[in-house]
N, C-alpha and C positions, 0 to 999 in steps of 0.2 A: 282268789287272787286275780287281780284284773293283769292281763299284758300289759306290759309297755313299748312291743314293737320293735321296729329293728333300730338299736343306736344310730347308725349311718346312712345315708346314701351315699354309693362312690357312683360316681362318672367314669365310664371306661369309654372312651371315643365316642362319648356322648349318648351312650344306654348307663341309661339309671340302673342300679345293683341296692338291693337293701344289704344290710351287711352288720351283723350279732356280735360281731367281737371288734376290739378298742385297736387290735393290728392287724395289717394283713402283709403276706409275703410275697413277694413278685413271682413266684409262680401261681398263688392265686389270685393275682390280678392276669397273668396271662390265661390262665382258664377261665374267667368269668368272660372276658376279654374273645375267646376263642382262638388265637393263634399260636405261631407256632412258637416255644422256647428260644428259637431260635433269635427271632424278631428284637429279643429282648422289650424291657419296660419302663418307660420314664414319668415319673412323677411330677404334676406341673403344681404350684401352689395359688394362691390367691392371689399372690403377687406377679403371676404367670411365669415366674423365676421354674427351671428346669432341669432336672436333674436325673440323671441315668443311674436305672438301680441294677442290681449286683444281682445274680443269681442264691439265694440264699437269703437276700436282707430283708429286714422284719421296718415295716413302715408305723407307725404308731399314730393313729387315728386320733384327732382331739374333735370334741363336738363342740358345737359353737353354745351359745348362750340360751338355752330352749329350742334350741332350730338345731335340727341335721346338717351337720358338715358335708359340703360336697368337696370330697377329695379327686381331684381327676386324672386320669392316667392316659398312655396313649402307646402306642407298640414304637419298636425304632430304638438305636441307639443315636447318643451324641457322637461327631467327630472329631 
């Protein structure tokens, strides 16, 4: 059975992450990420549209058309 690699690439403040599963959860974006819980986590989209995630919230990953989705993240809440 040949691999097919990792579904994603996310963008955490601009380090590339391969990444095997279709969601991920804003404490494993702050781990892959490195900081603190604290810092919390916001999700930017394609549209550079911005939005502060929840401790606990499941982000559901879509892949684009043949090519890897970059999903990008970044530490910091909105005010």
């Amino acid at each position: 059975m040949i691999s097919q690699g990792p579904k994603f690439t996310i963008d955490i403040e601009g380090t590339l992450h391969s990444w095997d599963k279709d969601t991920i959860t804003t404490e494993e974006i702050i781990q892959l990420g490195g900081w603190d819980p604290s810092q919390g986590a916001i999700v930017i989209d394609k549209d550079n549209n911005e939005t502060t995630l929840k401790p606990g919230e499941v982000v559901e990953l879509k892949p684009g058309m043949g090519f890897s989705k970059k999903v990008r993240f970044k530490r910091g809440f909105h005010a």
